[in-house]
N, C-alpha and C positions, 0 to 999 in steps of 0.2 A: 084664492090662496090666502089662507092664514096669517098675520104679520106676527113675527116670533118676538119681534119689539115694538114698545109700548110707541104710542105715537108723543110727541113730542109738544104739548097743548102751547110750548110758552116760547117765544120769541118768536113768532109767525109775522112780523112784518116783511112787508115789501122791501127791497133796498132802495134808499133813498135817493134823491133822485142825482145828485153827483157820482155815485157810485155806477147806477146807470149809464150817466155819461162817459165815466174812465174806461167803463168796459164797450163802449160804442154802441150800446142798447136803449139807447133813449129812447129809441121811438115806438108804441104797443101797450098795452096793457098786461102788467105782469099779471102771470096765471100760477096759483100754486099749485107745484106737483108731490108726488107721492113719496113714500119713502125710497124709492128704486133711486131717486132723483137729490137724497139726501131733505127734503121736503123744501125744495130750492124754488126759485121763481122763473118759469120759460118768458122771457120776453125776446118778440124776433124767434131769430135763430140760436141766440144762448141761452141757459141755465147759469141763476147766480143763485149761491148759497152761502151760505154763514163757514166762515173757516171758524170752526171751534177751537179747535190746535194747528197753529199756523205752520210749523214745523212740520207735523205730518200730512199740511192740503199740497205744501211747498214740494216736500217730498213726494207725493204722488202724479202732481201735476208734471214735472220734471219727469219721473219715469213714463207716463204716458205718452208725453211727449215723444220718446224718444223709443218706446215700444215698436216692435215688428210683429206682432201676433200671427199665427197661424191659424185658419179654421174659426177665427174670431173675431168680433172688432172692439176694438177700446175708443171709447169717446176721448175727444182730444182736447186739452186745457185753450183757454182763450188766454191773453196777457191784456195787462191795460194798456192805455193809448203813452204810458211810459215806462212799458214794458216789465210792468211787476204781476206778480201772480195772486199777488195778494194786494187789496187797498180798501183800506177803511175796516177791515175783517173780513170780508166778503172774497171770492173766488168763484170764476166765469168756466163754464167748460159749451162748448158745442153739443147742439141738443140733437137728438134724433131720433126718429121715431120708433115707437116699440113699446112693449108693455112685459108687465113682470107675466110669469107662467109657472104652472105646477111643473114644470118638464126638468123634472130633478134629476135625470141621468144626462141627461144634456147640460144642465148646470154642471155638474161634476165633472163632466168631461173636457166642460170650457174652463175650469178651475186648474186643470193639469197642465191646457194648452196654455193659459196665465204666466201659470208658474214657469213652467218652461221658457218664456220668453222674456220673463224677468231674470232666470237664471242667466240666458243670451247675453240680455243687458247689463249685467252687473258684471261679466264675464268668469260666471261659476260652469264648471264641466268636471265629468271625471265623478269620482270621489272625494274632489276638494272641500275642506269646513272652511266656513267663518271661523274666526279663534273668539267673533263676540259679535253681540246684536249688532247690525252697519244702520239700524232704523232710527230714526228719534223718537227720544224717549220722553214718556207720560212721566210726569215726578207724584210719585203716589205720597212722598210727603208733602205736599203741597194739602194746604188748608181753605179754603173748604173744598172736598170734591166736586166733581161738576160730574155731567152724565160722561164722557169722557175718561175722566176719574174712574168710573164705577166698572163701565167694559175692561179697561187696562185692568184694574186689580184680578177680576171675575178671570180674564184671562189670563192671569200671572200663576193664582190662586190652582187653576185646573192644573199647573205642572208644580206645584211646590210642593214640598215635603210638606210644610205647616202651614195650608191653605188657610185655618182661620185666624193667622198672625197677619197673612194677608187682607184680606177683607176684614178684620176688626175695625180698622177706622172707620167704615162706611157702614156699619150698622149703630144704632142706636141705642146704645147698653142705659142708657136711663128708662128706657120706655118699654112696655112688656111687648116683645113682639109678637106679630100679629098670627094668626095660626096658621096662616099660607107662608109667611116666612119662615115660622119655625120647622112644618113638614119640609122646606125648599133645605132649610141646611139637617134636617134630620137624613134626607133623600142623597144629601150632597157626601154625610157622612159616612154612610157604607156604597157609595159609588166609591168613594177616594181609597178604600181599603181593595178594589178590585185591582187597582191600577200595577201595572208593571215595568219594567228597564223597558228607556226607548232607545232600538237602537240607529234608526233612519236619522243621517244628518236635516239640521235645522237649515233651512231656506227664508228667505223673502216670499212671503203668499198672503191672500187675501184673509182678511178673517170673516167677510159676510159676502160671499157671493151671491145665496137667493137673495138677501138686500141691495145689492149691487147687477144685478144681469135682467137684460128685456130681451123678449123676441119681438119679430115682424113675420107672421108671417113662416113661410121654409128658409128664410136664409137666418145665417150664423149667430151667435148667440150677443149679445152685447154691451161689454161691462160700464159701465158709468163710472166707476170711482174705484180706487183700491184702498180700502183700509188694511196698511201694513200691519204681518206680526212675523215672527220669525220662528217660525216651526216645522216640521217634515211637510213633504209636498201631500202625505195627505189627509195633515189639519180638513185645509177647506172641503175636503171630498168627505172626511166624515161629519163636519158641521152641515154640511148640505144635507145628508141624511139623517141625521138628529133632527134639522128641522121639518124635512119632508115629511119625516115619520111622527115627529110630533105633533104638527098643524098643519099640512101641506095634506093631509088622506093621500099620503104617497103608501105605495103596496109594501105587504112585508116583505117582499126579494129586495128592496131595494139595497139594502145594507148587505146581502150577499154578492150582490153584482159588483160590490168594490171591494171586498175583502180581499182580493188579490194582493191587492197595493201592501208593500211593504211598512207595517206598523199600525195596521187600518184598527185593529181594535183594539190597540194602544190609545190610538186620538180618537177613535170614536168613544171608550170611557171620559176622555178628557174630555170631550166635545157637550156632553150628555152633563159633567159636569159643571163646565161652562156655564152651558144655558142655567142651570138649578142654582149656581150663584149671583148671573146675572139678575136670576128672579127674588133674589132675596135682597137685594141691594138695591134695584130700583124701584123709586116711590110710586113710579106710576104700572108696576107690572102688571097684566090681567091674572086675578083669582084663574079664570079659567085655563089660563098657557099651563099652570101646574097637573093640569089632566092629563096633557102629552107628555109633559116632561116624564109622570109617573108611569107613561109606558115606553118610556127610553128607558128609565130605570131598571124595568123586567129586561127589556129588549137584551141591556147587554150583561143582564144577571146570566140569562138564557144561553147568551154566547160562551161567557165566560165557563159556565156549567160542561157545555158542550165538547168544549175546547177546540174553541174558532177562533183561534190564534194566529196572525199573520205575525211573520218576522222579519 
């Protein structure tokens, strides 16, 4: 399977070895894992990684913690030996075994079972809204971006009226951009023109499930991590398909088999557009991921044409 995000060449050390100790892992040789894994270190039985935004490792870990899932498992946060979730930067979770997989209708459907039990947790039911994001929040004014920086905007951007007031910061208006980035916001600029009223309330959901879910095997699916965003429940079921469809050689049904979901090709525009700002904002994107993206483009030109509208 495909990685839809660029690999991360720069901060790839071990945790040091007090950090080890706080989190009760001292003993092993650390082994780097993949991106499924946040590209973290297994030593023992944890995974430690780099809290890049300490607010949102805080805030996941916490939910995890206290998740019920259904039909799924969620890896469970570790605490240090003075019960913080976080120290030195770093953040411990329980490692288990499994590996990522193309099984993108099974992702989608652990994405719903997620959501669902983040709803439980926060105790949303009914038709009840948020009256406002309950997430922490990325400061997109904040100087200089990090990669962090770049997904928040990319994803702000996919729902804004004036997406490129959005991402302006994170492009480089002194420097002629490159021709894969200018196709990326050429591509991005009549996707955004498809777009329509959403009307499915915004939830707590994952925003990268195929980066986040392993299998083992026939049993359940298994998330690693939640990177919060706050958007209908089936954000993450159209970005699964966006990516499957893009790099995953997932089949063309795929994106029919969820169109059910109320809004689905609402955020699957969003989704498509997403990824096509994430590619123009980061430095390390692959030239080649714009191949897929340019057939997500058609994909929901195609729909749109059609009118395969959910509501």
């Amino acid at each position: 399977m495909t990685s839809a995000e660029p690999t991360p060449l720069h901060d790839m050390a071990p945790p040091p070895d007090p950090i080890l100790m706080g989190f009760r892992a001292d003993r092993g040789t650390p082994e780097l894992l993949g991106r499924e894994w946040g590209y973290g270190w297994k030593v023992q039985s944890a995974v430690l990684r780099r809290a890049h935004h300490a607010d949102t490792a805080i805030w996941s870990a916490k939910m995890r913690h206290k998740l019920k899932p259904s039909g799924i498992g969620v890896v469970r946060p570790l605490s240090s030996s003075d019960g913080r979730y976080i120290l030195g930067g770093w953040h411990a979770d329980t490692w288990v075994q499994g590996h990522p997989a193309p099984r993108f209708d099974e992702i989608a459907a652990a994405s719903l079972l997620l959501s669902e039990s983040i709803d439980q947790a926060m105790g949303v039911g009914g038709n009840d809204r948020f009256s406002e994001n309950p997430l922490p929040q990325i400061d997109l004014d904040e100087r200089p971006w990090t990669t962090q920086h770049l997904f928040a905007a990319a994803d702000q951007a996919a729902f804004s009226e004036d997406p490129s007031q959005v991402i302006a910061p994170g492009l480089d208006v002194s420097a002629v951009a490159s021709s894969t980035v200018a196709q990326a916001l050429e591509l991005a600029s009549s996707v955004a023109a498809l777009r329509d009223e959403v009307q499915a309330p915004n939830r707590v959901v994952s925003s990268d499930m195929v980066g986040t879910t392993v299998f083992d095997g026939s049993s359940p699916a298994v998330v690693t991590e939640i990177p919060p965003v706050f958007h209908p429940h089936a954000w993450p079921v159209a970005l699964t398909v966006v990516d499957g469809m893009a790099w995953g050689n997932a089949d063309d049904g795929l994106a029919a088999r969820w169109s059910h979901l109320p809004d689905f090709d609402e955020m699957m525009v969003r989704a498509v557009l997403y990824r096509l700002f994430v590619h123009a904002l980061h430095p390390d994107a692959k030239e080649s991921s714009l191949v897929g993206l340019g057939r997500m483009v058609e994909v929901v030109r195609a729909r749109r044409g059609s009118g395969a509208r959910t509501s």
